[in-house]
Each structure stands twice: as C-alpha cells, then as structure tokens.
C-alpha positions in Angstrom: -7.6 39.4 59.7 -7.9 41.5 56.9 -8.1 44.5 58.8 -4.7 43.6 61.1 -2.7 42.8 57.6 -3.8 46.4 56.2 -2.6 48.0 59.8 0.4 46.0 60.2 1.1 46.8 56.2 0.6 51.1 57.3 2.6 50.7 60.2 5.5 49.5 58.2 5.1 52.2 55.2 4.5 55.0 57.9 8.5 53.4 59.6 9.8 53.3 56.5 9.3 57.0 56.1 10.2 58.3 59.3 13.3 56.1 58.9 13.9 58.3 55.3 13.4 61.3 56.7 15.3 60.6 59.7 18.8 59.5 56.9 17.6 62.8 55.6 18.0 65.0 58.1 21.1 62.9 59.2 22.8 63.9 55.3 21.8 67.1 55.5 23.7 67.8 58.7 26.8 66.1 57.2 26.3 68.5 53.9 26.9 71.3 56.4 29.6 69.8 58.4 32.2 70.6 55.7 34.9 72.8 57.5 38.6 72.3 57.6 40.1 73.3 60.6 44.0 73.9 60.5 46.0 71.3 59.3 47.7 70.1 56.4 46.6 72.6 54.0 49.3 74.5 52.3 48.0 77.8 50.6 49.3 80.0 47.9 49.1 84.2 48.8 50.2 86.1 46.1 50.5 89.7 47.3 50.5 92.9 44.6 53.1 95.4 45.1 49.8 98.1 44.7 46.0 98.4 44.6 47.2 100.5 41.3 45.0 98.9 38.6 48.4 97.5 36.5 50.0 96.1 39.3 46.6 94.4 40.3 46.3 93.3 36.3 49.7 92.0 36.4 49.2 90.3 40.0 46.7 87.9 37.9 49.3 87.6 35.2 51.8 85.8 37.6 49.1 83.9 39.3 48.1 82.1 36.0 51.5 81.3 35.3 51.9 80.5 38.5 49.2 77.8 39.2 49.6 76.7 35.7 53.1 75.3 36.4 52.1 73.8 40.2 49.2 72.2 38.7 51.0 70.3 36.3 54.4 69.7 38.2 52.4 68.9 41.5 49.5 66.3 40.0 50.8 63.1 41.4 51.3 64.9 45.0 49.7 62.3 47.6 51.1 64.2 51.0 50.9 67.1 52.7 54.5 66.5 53.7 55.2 65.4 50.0 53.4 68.2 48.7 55.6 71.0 51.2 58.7 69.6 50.4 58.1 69.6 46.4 57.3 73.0 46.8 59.8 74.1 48.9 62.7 72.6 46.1 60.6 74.8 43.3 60.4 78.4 45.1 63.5 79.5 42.9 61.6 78.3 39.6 58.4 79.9 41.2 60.5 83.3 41.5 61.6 82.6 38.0 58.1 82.1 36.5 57.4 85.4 38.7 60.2 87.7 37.4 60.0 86.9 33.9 56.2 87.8 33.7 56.9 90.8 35.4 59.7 91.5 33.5 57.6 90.4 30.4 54.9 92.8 32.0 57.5 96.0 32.4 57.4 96.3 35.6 60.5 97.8 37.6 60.3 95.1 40.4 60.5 91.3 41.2 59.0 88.5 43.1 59.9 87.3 46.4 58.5 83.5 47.0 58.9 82.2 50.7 57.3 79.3 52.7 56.0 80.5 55.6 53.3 79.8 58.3 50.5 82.7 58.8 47.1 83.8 59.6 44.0 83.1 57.2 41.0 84.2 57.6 37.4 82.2 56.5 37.3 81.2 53.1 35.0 79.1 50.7 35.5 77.0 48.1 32.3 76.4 47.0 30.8 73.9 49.6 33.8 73.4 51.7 34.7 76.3 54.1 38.6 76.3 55.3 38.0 77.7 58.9 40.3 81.2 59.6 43.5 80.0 61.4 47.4 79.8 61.0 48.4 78.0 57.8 51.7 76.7 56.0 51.8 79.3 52.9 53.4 79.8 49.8 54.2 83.7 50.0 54.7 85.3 46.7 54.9 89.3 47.2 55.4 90.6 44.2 57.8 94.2 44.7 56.6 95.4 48.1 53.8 93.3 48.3 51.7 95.8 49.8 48.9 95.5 47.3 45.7 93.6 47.4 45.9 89.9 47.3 44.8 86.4 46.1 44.9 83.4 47.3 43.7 79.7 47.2 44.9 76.3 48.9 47.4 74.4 46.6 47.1 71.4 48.8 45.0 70.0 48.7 44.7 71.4 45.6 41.9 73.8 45.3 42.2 76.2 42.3 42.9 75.1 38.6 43.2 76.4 35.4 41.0 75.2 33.1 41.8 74.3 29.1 40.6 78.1 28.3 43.1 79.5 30.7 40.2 80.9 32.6 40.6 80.3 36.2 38.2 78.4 38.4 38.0 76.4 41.2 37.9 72.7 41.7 37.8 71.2 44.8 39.6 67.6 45.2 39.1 68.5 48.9 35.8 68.2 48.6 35.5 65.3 46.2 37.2 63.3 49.0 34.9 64.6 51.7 31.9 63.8 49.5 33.3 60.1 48.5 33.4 59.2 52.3 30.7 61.0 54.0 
C-alpha cells in the first residue's frame, strides 16, 4: 500500500511538471507573438530638409517640441478614430510649433504637416514589432523634407518625453498586450 501511495504521489508531481512546462512553452510563444499588423495605428514621420548635420540637429529640435505638445494635448485619447480626428484639428498648431523652432533655430525654411496614409517598413518598440505596411501618418517635412527621418507611432502612443526632456520610448501598446495575454 505503501508502495502504490508513493507511485501514485510521483505520478502526480511528474503531471504537475509537464503541465508547468507545457504553460511555459505556451507563454513563451505568446511573448513572441507580439506584432501589429496594419490597423489603427497612426504614426508621426518627421522628415529633415538634409542629411546636413544642422538640419538633422534641428530635425530633433522640432520633434521634442513636437511630441512634447501631442503627449500632453492627446493623453485622454481612447480611439483611433478619436485620436485622427484630434490630430487632424491640431496640424496648423503642429506647423506652428514647427516654424517657430525653426525660426528660433535660423533656418531659411518651414514645416509642412499633412495627414496622410503611406508605407512603413518593420519597426520595434522594444518587445512589440509594428509589421511593415501602409499606415495613417502624421507627415511633418520640414523645408524639402528630403533629409533623413524619425519616426514613432503616436497612437497608440509609443514615444514620450520623459521629465529630463530626454526622449524614450514607452509602450502603452504593449502594456495592453501584456495585461490581456
């Protein structure tokens, strides 16, 4: 009797761990499963008129200022529909913000700010991976806008500034994938 008690207590330990490592393997698929296909993101290009190092310095310039003012006038945004149209009414204050820092900055050129739907290629934001597709945008060439760019998805939102004004990312994308899955 002894002997059946001890197998039967073994067999149950040894199902209990395959049935861990089974959930394991299980999360760990779900971990990697963490790709947005196209959708409602809306994204934020800003384009520099040059690869020229001041027009590149200045490019960052109006991309703090930038995502300072969407991150603050765009926090209680709930909707990808809610979140376009908001952003659609500011584009003049968004060329505003633009021009005056490149005004500020001495450059001989301004901002153009569109909405606009275009191609994306792969990009991470830490553990979630927006698949390459066509995207609603938020276009901001600044002068011809044939520079290098920047970019980063403003909704969900995906890039902050933090208290230091140094940029980073932060991913309420993910904190929603990670909460349900």
């Amino acid at each position: 009797m002894k002997i059946i008690k001890r197998l039967t207590k073994y067999i149950l330990v040894a199902l209990l761990v395959i049935s861990i490592c089974f959930s394991g393997i299980i999360c760990v698929g779900c971990v990697d499963n963490k790709h947005i296909s196209e959708g409602a993101l809306l994204r934020l290009h800003i384009r520099a008129d040059s690869n020229d190092s001041v027009d590149q310095n200045v490019k960052l310039l109006v991309r703090d200022d930038i995502v300072a003012y969407l991150s603050e006038q765009n926090k209680d945004v709930a909707t990808f529909a809610e979140a376009y149209a908001r952003i659609d009414s500011q584009r003049d204050t968004l060329k505003r913000i633009a021009d005056k820092r490149l005004k500020s900055e001495g450059m001989d050129y301004v901002a153009e700010v569109k909405l606009t739907r275009e191609y994306f290629p792969t990009r991470s934001y830490g553990d979630v991976i927006v698949d390459s597709g066509y995207y609603d945008a938020l276009i901001i060439n600044l002068g011809s806008g044939k520079g290098d760019n920047w970019w980063c998805v403003v909704y969900p939102p995906l890039c902050y500034l933090d208290a230091t004004d140094d940029f980073h990312y932060k991913s309420k994308l993910k904190e929603l994938i990670d909460k349900y899955f």
